[in-house]
C-alpha atoms as one frame of an Amber mdcrd trajectory, in Angstrom:
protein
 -20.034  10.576  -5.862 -23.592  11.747  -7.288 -25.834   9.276  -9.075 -24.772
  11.503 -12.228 -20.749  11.133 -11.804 -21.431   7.615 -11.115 -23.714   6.810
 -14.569 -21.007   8.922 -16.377 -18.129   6.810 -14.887 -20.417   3.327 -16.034
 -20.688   4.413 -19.215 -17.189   5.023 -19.406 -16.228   1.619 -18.631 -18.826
   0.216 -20.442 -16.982   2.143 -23.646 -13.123   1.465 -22.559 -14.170  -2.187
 -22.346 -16.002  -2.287 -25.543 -14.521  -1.166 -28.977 -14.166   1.701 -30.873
 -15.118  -0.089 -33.873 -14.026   3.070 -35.615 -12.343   5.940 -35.799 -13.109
   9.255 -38.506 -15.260   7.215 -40.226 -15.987   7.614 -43.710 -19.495   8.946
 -43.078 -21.380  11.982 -44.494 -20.408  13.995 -40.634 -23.586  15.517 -38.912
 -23.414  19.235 -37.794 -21.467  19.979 -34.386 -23.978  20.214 -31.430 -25.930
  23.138 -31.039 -24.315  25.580 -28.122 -27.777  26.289 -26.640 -27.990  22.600
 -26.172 -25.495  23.613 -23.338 -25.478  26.868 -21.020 -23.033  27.651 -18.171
 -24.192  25.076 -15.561 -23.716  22.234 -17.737 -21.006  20.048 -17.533 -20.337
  18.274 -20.641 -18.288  15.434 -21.007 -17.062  14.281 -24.096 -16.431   9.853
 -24.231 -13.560  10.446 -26.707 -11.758  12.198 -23.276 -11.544   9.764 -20.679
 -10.221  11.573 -17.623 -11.343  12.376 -13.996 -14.798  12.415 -13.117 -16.139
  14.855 -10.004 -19.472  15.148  -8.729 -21.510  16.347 -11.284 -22.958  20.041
 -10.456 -26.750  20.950 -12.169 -27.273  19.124 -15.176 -24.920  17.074 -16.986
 -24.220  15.962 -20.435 -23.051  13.229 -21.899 -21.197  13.537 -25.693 -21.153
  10.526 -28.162 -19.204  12.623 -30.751 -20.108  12.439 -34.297 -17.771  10.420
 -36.673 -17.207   8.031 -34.133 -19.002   4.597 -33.716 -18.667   2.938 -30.696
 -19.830  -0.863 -29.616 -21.966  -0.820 -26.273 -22.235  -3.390 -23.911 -25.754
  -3.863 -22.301 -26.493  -1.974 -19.487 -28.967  -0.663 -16.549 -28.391   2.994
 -15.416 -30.292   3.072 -12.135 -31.512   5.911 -10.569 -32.820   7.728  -8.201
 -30.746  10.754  -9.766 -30.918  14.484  -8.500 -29.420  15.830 -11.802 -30.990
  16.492 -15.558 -28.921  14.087 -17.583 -28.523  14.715 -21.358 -27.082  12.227
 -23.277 -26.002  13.669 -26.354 -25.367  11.135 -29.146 -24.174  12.738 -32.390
 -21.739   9.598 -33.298 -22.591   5.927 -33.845 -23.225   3.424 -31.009 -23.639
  -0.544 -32.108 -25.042  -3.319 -29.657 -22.872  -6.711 -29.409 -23.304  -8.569
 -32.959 -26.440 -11.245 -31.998 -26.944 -13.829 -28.917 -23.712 -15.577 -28.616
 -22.163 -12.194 -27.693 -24.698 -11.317 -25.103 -24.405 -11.076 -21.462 -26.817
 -13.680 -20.218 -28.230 -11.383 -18.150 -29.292  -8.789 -20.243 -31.430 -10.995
 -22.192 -34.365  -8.677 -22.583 -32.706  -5.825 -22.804 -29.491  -3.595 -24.363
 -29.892   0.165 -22.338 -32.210   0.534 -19.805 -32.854   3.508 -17.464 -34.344
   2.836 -14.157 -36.195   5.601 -11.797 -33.906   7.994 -14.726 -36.237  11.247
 -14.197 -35.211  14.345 -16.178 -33.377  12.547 -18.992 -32.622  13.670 -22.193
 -31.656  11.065 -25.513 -30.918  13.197 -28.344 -28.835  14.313 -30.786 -28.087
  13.360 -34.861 -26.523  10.053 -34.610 -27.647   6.729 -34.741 -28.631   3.861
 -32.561 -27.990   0.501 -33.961 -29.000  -3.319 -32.418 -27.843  -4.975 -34.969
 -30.557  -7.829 -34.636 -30.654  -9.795 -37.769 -29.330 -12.915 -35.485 -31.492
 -12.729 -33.100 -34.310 -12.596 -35.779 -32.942 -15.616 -37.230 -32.999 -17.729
 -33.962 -35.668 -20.965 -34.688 -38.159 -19.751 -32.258 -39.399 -16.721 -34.195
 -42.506 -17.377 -36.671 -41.269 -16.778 -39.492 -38.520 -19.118 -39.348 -40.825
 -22.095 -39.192 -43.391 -23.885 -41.454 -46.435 -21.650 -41.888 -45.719 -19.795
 -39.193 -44.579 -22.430 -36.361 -41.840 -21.737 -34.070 -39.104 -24.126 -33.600
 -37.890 -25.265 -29.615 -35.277 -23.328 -27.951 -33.962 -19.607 -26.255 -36.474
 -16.918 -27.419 -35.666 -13.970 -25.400 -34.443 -10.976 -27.605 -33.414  -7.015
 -26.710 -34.720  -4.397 -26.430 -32.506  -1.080 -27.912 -33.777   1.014 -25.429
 -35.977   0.721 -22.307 -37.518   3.462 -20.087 -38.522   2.182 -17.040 -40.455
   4.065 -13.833 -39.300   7.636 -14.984 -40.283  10.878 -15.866 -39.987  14.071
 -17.877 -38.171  11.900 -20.448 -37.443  13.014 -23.789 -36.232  11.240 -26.959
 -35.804  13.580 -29.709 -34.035  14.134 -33.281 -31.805  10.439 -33.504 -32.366
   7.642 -35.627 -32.459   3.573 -34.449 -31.902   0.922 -36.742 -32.167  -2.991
 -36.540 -33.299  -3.513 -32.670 -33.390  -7.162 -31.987 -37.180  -6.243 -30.571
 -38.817  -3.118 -29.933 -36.587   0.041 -30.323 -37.963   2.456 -27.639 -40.272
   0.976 -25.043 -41.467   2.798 -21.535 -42.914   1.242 -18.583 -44.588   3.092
 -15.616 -43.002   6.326 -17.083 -45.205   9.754 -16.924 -44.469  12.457 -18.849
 -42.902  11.257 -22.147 -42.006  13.109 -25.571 -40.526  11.399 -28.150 -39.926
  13.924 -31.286 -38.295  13.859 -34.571 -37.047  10.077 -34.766 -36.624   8.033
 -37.413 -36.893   3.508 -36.457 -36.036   1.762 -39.417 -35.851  -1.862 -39.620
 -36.870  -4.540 -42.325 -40.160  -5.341 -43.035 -40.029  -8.695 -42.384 -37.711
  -8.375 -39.159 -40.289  -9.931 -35.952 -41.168  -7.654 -33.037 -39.588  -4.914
 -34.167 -42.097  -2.252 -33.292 -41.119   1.362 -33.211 -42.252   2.680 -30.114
 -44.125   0.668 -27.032 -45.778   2.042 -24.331 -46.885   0.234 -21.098 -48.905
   1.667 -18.391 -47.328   4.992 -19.363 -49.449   8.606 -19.338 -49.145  11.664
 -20.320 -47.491  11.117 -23.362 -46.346  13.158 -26.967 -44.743  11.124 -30.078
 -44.420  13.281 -32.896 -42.604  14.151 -36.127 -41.772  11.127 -36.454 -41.017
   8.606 -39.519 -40.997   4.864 -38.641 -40.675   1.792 -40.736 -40.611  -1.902
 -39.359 -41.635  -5.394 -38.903 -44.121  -4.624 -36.600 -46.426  -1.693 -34.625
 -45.103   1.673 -35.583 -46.425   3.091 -32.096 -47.855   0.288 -29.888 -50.268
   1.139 -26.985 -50.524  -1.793 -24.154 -52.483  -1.450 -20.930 -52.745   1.539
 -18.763 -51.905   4.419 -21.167 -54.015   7.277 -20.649 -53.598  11.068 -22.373
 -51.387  10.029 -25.370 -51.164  12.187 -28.489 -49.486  10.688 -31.207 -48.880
  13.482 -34.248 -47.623  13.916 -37.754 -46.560  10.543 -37.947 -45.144   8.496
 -41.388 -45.140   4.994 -40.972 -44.420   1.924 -43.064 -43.956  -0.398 -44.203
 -45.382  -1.481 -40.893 -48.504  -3.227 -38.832 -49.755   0.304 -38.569 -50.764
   2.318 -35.232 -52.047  -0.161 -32.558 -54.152   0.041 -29.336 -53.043  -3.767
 -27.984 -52.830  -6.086 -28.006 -54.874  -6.074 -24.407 -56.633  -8.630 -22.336
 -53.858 -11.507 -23.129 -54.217 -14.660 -20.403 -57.399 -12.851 -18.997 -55.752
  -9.629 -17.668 -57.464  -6.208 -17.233 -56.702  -3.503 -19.352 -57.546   0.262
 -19.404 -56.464   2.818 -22.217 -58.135   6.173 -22.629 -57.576   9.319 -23.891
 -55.921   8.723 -26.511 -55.126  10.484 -29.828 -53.329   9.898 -33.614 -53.839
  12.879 -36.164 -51.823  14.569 -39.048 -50.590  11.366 -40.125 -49.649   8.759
 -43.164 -49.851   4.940 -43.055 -48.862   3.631 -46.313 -47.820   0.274 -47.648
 -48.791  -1.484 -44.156 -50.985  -4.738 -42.792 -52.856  -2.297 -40.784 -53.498
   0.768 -40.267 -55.244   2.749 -36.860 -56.384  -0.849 -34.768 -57.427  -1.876
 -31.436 -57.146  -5.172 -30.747 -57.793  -7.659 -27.836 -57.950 -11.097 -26.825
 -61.003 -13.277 -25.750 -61.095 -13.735 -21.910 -59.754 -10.006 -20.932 -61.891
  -7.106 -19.050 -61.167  -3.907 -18.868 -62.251  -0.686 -20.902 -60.814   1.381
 -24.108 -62.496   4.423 -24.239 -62.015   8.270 -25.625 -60.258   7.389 -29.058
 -59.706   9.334 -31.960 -58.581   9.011 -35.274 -58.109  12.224 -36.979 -56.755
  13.329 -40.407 -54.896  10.465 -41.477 -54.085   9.421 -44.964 -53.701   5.595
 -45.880 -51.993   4.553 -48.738 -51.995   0.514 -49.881 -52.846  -0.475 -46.603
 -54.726  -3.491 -45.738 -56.700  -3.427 -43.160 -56.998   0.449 -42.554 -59.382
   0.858 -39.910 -59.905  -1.872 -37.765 -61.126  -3.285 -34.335 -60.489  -6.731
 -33.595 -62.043  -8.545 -30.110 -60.361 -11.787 -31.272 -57.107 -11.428 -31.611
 -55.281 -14.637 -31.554 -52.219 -15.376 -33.089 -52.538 -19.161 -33.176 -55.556
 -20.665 -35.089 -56.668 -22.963 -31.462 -57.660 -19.958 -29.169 -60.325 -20.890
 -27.190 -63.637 -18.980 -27.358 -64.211 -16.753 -24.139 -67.359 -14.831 -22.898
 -65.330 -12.094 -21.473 -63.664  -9.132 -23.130 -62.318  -5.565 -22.933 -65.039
  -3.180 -23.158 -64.574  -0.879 -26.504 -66.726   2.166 -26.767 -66.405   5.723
 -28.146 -64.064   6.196 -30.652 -64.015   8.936 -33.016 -62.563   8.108 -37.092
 -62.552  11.327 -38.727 -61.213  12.203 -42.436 -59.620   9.041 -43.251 -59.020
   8.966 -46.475 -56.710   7.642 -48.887 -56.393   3.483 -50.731 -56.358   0.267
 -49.204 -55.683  -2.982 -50.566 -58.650  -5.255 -51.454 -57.139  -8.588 -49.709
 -59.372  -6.833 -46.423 -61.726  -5.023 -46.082 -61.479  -1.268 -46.014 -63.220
  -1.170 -41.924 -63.227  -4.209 -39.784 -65.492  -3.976 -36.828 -65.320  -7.486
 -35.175 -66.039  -6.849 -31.660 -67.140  -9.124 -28.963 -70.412 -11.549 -28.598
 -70.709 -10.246 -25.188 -69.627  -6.581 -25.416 -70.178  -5.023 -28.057 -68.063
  -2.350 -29.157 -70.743   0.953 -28.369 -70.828   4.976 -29.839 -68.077   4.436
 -32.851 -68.335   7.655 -35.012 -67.530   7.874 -38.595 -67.086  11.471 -39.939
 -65.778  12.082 -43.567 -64.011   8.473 -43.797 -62.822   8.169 -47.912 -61.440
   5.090 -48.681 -60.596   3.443 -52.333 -59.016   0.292 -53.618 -55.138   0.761
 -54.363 -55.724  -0.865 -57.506 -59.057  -1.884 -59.598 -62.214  -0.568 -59.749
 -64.884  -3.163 -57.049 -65.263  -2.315 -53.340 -64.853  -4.275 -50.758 -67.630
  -4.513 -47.928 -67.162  -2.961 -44.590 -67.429  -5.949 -41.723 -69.432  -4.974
 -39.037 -70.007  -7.854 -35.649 -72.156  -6.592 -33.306 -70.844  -2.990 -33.648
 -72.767  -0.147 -32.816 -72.519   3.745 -33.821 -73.240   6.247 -35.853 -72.058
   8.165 -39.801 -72.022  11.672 -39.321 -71.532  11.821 -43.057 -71.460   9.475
 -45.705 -68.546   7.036 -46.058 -66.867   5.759 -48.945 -67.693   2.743 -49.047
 -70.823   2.922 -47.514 -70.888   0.930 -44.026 -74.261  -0.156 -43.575 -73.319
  -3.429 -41.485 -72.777  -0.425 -38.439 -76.244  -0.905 -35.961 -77.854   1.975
 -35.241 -79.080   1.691 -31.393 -77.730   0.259 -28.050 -78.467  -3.235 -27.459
 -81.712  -3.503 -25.541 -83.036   0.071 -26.621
């Protein structure tokens, strides 16, 4: 049996021994699936018509029917596979409801696809991980006093991990409610990820949109994303990303980082967000490392992206910490050239507008502000730019001004 017939057959199983929570549901029904999603070679197999499966032949596809909600039991579909597999979900599929009904096992995880190279996700249906238990577990920080976590299990799941594959493509479906990230990809090459919606509350923990690990070549676009955490999260080893027309928030905005955690190495470049909104958010475009990391971020831009109520809306922070005991470190991940171009739009005046706080050490080298607009959400007084030991350049004149920003190279 092919790798194909055999991650069909699993996910067959995985559906006969789960529920169908329900049947012609009482939903607003999306449209049937496109024909040209199919041509001759395809073999399509519906999960609502469990009979025989042969060796799949080409590419395959996988149907999650709409009106139909089914409850999925974690999984790993493991590859190598020598067919494109499309799995096409126009119906509902729910993870189990929180950690008590979790397969000890898949702790970290609800659908994973390993060495998966040619897949397809899409469709008009909806992904949901039902995670409001596993944000209520005592170990996450907002459960505790001022932020404290309480003693016990803390692992939670992600919806949907991508792991050592490529040409991978995510497009037109909506998630809802992971228990942690919705999307993440590790070691994949070759990504797009286009016309999603990730919604989740705002005060849900972890919950960022999309994560990418040591993942290149890389499109996420058309794309609206509200959540408790990064709307698109960059960790270490991304290179050639281009994130576009993006809406996001309520959210912790558009993050490079957090890199350099327990002095590791981290390298990003390359990479690119334009045509976007952040609006009603804690951040907006940041980069962000801890003390004790090396490494290098380099070839960043921030293009034509409107802010609106957003704290913190351009920022760079060398000391990340998200305890108030982290120790003071000499080393850091080197930040240099990074473009922000027409940014424009409100922020709100707890922060400051631009937040350069880069390392004693390192300092963050050829920043370049172009046409950067920025006014308080509500009342009249500006806030300061912060500038530590940040150097670069205005090509024009920002609003506010940013005069903190040195002028030279250290030494010159």
């Amino acid at each position: 049996m092919s790798f194909a017939s055999k991650l069909l057959y699993a996910f067959f199983l995985i559906l006969l021994s789960s529920s169908r929570v329900t049947h012609n549901m009482n939903i607003s029904p999306s449209p049937a699936p496109n024909p040209a999603y199919y041509d001759d070679n395809n073999n399509v197999f519906d999960v609502t018509s469990f009979g025989a499966i042969g060796d799949c032949v080409g590419s395959a596809v996988l149907l999650v029917p709409y009106t139909f909600c089914f409850l999925v039991k974690p999984t790993s579909f493991n590859g190598p596979c020598r067919t494109r597999l499309t799995l096409q979900i126009d119906g509902i599929i729910v993870s189990p409801d929180g950690p008590k009904s979790w397969a000890w096992n898949f702790k970290r995880q609800w659908l994973m696809f390993y060495r998966v190279n040619g897949l397809s996700i899409q469709g008009s249906g909806l992904v949901n991980g039902r995670g409001q238990k596993w944000w209520d577990l005592p170990c996450k920080p907002h459960k505790g006093v001022n932020g404290t976590t309480q003693p016990g299990p803390c692992d939670s799941p992600v919806a949907v991990r991508i792991f050592q594959s490529s040409k991978v493509k995510i497009k037109g479906l909506a998630f809802k409610n992971s228990a942690q990230f919705h999307v993440r990809f590790d070691n994949c090459d070759d990504v797009v990820v286009d016309s999603v919606t990730i919604n989740a509350p705002a005060s849900s923990p972890n919950t960022d949109g999309i994560h990418i690990e040591n993942t290149h070549n890389v499109q996420i676009r058309n794309s609206v994303i509200s959540n408790g955490d990064d709307c698109v999260s960059i960790g270490a080893g991304c290179f050639n990303v281009d994130i576009k027309n993006i809406t996001c928030g309520p959210s912790h905005g558009i993050s490079i980082g957090s890199l350099g955690v327990h002095n590791s190495s981290a390298w990003v470049s390359n990479i690119t967000v334009t045509n976007s909104t952040i609006w009603n958010s804690d951040n907006g475009v940041r980069i962000k490392t801890w003390q004790g990391g090396s490494g290098l971020v380099s070839r960043i831009v921030f293009r034509n992206i409107l802010m609106v109520n957003v704290r913190n809306p351009i920022m760079i922070d060398q000391y990340y910490c998200q305890t108030k005991n982290c120790a003071n470190q000499t080393s850091a991940v080197i930040i240099s050239d990074v473009l922000y171009a027409n940014i424009k739009g409100s922020y709100d005046l707890r922060s400051p507008p631009m937040h350069f706080g880069c390392s004693d050490s390192f300092p963050c080298t050829n920043l370049r502000l172009e046409d950067v607009d920025l006014f308080p959400y509500k009342g009249q007084l500006f806030e300061n730019p912060f500038c530590w030991n940040a150097y670069g350049s205005m090509q024009t004149v920002t609003v506010p001004p940013i005069n903190c920003l040195l002028e030279a190279l250290p030494g010159c």
